[in-house]
Structure formats: C-alpha cells, structure tokens
C-alpha positions in Angstrom: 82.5 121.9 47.3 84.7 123.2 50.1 87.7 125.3 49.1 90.7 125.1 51.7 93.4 127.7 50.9 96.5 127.0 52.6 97.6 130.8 52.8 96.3 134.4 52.7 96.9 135.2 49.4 95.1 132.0 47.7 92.6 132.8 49.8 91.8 136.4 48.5 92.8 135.1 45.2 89.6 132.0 45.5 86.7 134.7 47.0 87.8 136.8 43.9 87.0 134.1 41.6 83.9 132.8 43.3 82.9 136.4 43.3 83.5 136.8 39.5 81.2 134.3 38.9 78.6 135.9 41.6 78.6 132.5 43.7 77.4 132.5 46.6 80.2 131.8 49.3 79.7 130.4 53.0 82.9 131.1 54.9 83.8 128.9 57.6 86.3 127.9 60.3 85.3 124.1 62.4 81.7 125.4 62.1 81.5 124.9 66.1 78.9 127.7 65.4 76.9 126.5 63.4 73.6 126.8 65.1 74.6 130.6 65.9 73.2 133.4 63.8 70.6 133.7 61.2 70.6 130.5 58.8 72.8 130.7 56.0 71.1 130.6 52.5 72.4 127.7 50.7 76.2 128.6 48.8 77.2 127.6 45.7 80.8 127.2 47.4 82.0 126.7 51.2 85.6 128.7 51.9 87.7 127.3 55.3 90.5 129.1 56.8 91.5 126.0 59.0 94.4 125.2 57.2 95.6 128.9 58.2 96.4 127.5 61.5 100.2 128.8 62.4 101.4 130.8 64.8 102.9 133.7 62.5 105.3 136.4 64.7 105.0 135.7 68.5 106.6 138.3 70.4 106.6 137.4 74.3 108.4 140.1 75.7 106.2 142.9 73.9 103.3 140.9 74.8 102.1 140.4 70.9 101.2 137.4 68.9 100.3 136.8 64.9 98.5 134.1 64.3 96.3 132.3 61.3 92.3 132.6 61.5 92.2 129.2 61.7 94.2 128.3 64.6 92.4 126.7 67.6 91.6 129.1 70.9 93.1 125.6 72.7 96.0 125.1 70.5 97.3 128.8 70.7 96.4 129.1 74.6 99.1 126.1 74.8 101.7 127.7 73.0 101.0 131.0 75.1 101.0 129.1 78.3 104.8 128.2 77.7 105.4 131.7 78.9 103.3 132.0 81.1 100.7 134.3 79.0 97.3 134.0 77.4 94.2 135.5 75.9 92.0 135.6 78.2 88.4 135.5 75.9 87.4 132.5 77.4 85.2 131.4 74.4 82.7 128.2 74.4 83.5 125.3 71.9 87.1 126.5 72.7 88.8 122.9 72.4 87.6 123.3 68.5 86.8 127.4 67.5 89.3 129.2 65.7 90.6 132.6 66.4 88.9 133.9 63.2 85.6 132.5 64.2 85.6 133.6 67.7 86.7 136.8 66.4 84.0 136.6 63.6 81.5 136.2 66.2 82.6 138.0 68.7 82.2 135.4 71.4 84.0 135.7 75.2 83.5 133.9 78.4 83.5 134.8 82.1 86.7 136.5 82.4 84.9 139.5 80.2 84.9 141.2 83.3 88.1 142.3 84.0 89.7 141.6 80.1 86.7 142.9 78.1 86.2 140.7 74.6 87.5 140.4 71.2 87.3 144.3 70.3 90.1 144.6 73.9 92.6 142.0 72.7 92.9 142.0 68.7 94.9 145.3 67.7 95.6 144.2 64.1 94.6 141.6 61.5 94.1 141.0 57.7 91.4 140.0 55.7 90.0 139.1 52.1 88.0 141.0 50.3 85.8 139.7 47.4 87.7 141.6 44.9 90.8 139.7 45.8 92.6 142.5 48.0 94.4 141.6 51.2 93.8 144.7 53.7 96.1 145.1 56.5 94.9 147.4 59.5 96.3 147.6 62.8 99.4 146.0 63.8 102.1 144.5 66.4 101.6 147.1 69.3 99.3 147.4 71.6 98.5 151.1 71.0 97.5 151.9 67.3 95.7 154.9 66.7 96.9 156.1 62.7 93.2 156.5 61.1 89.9 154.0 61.0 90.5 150.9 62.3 88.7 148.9 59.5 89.5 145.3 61.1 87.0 146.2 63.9 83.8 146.3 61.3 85.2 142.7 61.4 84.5 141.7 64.7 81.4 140.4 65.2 80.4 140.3 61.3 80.2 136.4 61.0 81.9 136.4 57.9 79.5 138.9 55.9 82.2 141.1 54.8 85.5 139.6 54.4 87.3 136.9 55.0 89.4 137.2 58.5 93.3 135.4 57.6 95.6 136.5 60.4 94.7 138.3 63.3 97.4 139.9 65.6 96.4 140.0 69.5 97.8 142.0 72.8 98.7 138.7 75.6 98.4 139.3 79.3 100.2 137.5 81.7 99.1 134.2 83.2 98.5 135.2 87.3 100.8 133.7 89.8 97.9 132.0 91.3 94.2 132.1 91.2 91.7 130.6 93.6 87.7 131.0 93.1 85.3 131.4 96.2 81.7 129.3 95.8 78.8 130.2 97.9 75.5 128.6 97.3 71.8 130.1 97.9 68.2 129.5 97.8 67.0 133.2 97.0 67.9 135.3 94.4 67.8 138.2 96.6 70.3 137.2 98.8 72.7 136.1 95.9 72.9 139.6 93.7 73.3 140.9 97.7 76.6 139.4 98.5 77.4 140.2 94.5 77.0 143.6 95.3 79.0 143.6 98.4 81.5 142.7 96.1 81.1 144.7 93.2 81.4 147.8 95.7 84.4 146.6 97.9 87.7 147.0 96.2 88.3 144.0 95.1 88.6 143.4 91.3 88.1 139.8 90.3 88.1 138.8 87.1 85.1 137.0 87.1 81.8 136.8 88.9 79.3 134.3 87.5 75.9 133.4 89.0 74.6 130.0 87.9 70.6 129.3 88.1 69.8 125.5 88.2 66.1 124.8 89.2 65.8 128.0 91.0 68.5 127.6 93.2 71.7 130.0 92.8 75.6 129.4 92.9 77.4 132.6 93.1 81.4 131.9 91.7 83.9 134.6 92.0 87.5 133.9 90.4 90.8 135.9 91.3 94.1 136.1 90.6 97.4 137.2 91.7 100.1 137.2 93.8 99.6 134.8 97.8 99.4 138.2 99.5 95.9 139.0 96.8 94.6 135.9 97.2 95.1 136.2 100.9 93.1 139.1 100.9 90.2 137.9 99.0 90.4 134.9 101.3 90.3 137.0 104.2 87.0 139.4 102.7 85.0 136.4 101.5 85.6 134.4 104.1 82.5 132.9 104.6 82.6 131.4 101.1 84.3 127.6 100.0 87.8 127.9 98.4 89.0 126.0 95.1 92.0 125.7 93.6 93.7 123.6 91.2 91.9 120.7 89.5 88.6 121.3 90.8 88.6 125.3 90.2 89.5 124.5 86.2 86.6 121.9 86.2 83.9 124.3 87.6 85.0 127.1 85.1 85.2 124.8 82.3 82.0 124.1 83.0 80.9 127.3 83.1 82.0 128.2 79.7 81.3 125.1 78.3 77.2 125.1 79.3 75.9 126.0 76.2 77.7 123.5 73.6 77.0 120.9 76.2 73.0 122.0 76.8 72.9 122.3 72.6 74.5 118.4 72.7 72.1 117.5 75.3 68.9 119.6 73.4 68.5 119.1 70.1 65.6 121.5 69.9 66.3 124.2 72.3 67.7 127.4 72.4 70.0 130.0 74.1 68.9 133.1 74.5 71.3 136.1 75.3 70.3 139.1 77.2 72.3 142.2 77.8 71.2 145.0 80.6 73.0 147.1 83.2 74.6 145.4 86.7 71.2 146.6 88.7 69.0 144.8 86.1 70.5 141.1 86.7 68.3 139.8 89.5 65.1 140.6 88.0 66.4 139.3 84.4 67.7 136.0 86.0 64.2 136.1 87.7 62.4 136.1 83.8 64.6 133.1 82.6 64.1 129.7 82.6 65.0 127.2 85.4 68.4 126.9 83.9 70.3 130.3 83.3 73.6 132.1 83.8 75.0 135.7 84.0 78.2 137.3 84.0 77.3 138.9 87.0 79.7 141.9 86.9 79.2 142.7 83.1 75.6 142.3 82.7 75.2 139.6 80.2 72.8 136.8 81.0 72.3 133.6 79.2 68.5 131.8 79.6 68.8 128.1 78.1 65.1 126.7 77.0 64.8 123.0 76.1 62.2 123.8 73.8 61.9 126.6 71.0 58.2 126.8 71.4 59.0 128.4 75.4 60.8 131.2 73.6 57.4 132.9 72.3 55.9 133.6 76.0 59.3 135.1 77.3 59.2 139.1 78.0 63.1 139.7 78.1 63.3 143.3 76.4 66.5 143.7 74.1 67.8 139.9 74.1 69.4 137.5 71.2 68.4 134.5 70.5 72.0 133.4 70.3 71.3 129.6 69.3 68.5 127.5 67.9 67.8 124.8 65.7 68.0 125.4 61.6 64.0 125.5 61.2 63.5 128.0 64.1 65.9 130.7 62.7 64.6 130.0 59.5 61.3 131.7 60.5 61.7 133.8 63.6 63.4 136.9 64.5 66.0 136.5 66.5 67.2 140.4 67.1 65.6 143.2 68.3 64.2 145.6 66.1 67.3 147.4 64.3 67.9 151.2 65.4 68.6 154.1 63.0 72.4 152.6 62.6 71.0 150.3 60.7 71.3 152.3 57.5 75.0 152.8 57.5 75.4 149.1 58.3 73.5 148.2 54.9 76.0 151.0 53.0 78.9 148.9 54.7 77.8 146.0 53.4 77.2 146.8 50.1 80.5 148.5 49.8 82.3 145.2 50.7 79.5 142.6 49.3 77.4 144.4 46.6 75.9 141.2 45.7 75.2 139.8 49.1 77.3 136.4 48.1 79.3 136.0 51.6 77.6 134.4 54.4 74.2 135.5 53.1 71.3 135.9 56.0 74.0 135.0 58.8 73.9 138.6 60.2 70.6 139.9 61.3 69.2 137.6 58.8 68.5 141.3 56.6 71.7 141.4 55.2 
C-alpha cells in the first residue's frame, strides 16, 4: 500500500499512525534511487511526498525559495530560470528526483566545485517525525545561526529519520554566459598536468571534470561570467576547443547523466564512489575501471564496473559502492568500516526511530 499525503501535516499525521502500530514504513520520492544505498527490508507501508510538489514562498530578490520535497530538480530549475537564477546541485536522474530525495541523499553534480552540495544551498526545511510532530529549523535567509541546525542530520539520511516536507534553499544567479574548454589526451599524466595548471592559476571555474573511456582522458572545464571572464579563460586555455550553446549543455548533460544511463545500459553493474584529496586523483583514476569520472577539482571519483563480481579485486581505500543491483547489496558491504562517530549516529537514530520502522537497512545497512 502506498500512502500519498497531499500536505505536510497529513503527512506527519500518517507516519504517526503507521508508527503506532510499529509498521514498518519505506519513504519515498520517484524512487530514481532506488538501486542507491543499502536494500530496504520489506515495509508493511510505502509513504510518497510527490504530491508535495509546489513551489511554497519564492523570494527572487532575496535570493530564497520554499518548496515541497517532492518537487522535481527539473521542474523547479524552470521556474528559477524565469529570473535568471538556479540551484546549482546538478544531481543525476534530475529530469525525475525530487528536492527531498536529492536532499535525502545528498547527491550533486559537477558544479560541486565552485557551489559545494546540498549542506551549501538548503538553509531551512521541515520534516515528519514518527510521533507526528512537524519540526521547523532554519529558515528564509541565507545566514541562520540561532542554535543546532537539526535539518542538516537530514541531509544525507535517506529517509531513516524523518520525513523531509518542504525544504527552503539560498538561489544563485544564472551567469551572463558560460563556455566550457575540451581538451583530449592519451596519458593520464599529462591530463591531471594541465588540471593542475589550472587549479593553481587564478582562474575559478565552476567545474573541472576528467572523463576516462578505454584509457583515454577528456579533460572539460566549464566557466561562467561576464564576455570580458570568458575572454580571459579563452585567452589562458587557449590551446583547448571552445563550446557554447547547444553542444556545451549536451556534453554536461552527459556528464551528469552517466550513471542512470550506465545503470539503464548494465543491469548488473555497479558504481563505485571514491573520495580523496586533489593530489590523489591520477593515481585513483589509474585504479578504476576502463570507464570512470572525477570531479577533478573536488576530489570525488566515480569507477563504473559492468559487472558486480569486478568489484571484489578493486583496492580503492575509503570508497562507496554508491549503486548495485538488489542481490549484491543484499550481501556485501558497501561502506567502509564505521569510525568511532558511529556511536552517536546509533543514539540519533534511536532518538528519532526507536524501533527502526523508517527506511530500515537503507543507511549503512546497520541502522
């Protein structure tokens, strides 16, 4: 059975009665994520905030919106875009994901770089609690700083605490312009060279993305600005091709789109997500497969295996398995050991979930 409240209080007001009679719940947006996280143990009732889809209290001249979790990243960025601003997360699945699942799990694309990710950009929301309580924190201005900011234990917590039903978010202008420089290479030496160059120069694009495909290396650097920036860039990476328009948009879309289209394409494989500092990136792009990706200036690299049975012979260090196929999550481990946090996260939990009825073996598959 799948529950969709059309507001926040019938939401808060359905988990309270699921949790009275200790269901177990599986929250839910479009479930473009579904192959993300640990596998969800099977729920006695499914809970979708995508009827919460409105835009709430848009305030363009403060540079605020409020929307509903379950408004789409594509929807919203078109309302935005009528003047001129966006949120710049950049998420895959982003023609379907909600705000609250994006949010939820904490996804961002390759404008990271210069934006940061969800933690940056939401500065208020409001969930559902399992005892039927709507909790406000944060709120419409950018800097909020009155006491714990309990909405960001929501970020990132793929539903395992609360229910996310509006979330309030900081907008940046849309750039007059932006133009991306492409340069193509056969070593991976040379390619985290000229990424260097740039990442000491003082130039600050807002994203630099290296794209492995059978061991050949397309370095893509995106800025934005005013004619007289762009200029410049033009001018310091000049030996580099230029695209704008139409064909700039496709080659970032297919950036951020690679993994739901190599998880359409591979039924069975997996996406592995590594973190590690700016000077590690070569030699982690060196350990991946033949098809891989990093966010060159933030140090997050993405390895994409066709099969889950190439994952056991793979010496990354501290890595996620990000995505993987129902049976393989159900029996491997796909995070790294936990650390000595991982004590107060079980103490958060149970304050919010004693029973472990929301999302149950989503998060870290231990809680």
């Amino acid at each position: 059975m799948t529950l969709v409240p059309g507001s926040p209080e019938e939401l808060a007001q359905w988990l309270a009665e699921a949790a009275s009679r200790h269901q177990r719940i599986h929250l839910c947006g479009n479930s473009t994520k579904e192959r993300m996280g640990g596998p969800i143990s099977p729920s006695d009732v499914s809970v979708s905030t995508t009827a919460l889809n409105k835009v709430l209290q848009y305030e363009p001249r403060d540079l605020t919106v409020s929307v509903g979790a379950g408004i789409t990243y594509c929807e919203l960025s078109r309302v935005l875009a009528q003047h001129r601003q966006m949120i710049p997360l950049d998420p895959p699945f982003s023609d379907r994901a909600t705000m609250g699942g994006i949010v939820a799990a904490n996804t961002s694309g390759p404008r990271r770089r210069l934006y940061g990710s969800a933690r940056d950009m939401v500065i208020g929301m409001t969930f559902a609690t399992l005892e039927g309580k709507l909790v406000r924190t944060g709120g419409m201005v950018v800097k909020n700083v009155a006491g714990l900011d309990m909405g960001k234990l929501m970020i990132g917590s793929f539903g395992t605490l609360a229910a996310i039903a509006t979330l309030n978010f900081r907008l940046y202008p849309r750039p007059d312009a932006t133009r991306t420089f492409v340069l193509e290479f056969d070593k991976l030496a040379d390619v985290i060279a000229v990424r260097d160059l740039v990442l000491k120069s003082r130039l600050q694009p807002a994203a630099i993305d290296i794209v492995k495909s059978s061991n050949r290396y397309q370095l893509a650097i995106q800025a934005g600005g005013s004619p007289a920036v762009l200029d410049r860039y033009s001018r310091e990476l000049f030996r580099m091709r230029v695209l704008e328009g139409a064909e700039e948009e496709a080659l970032w879309g297919g950036i951020r789109e690679a993994t739901p289209k190599f998880l359409r394409d591979h039924k069975n494989g997996a996406v592995v997500r590594v973190s590690c500092v700016l000077s590690e990136v070569g030699r982690m792009l060196a350990s991946l497969p033949a098809h891989a990706s990093a966010r060159a200036g933030s140090g997050v690299c993405y390895g994409y295996f066709e099969q889950t049975g190439d994952l056991r012979h793979q010496p990354f260090g501290t890595s996620v398995v990000e995505f993987a196929p129902q049976n393989f999550r159900e029996t491997a481990e796909l995070w790294p050991q936990p650390g000595n946090d991982f004590a107060m996260m079980k103490k958060i939990k149970e304050m919010f979930d004693p029973e472990g009825l929301l999302n149950r073996g989503r998060l870290y598959g231990r809680i």
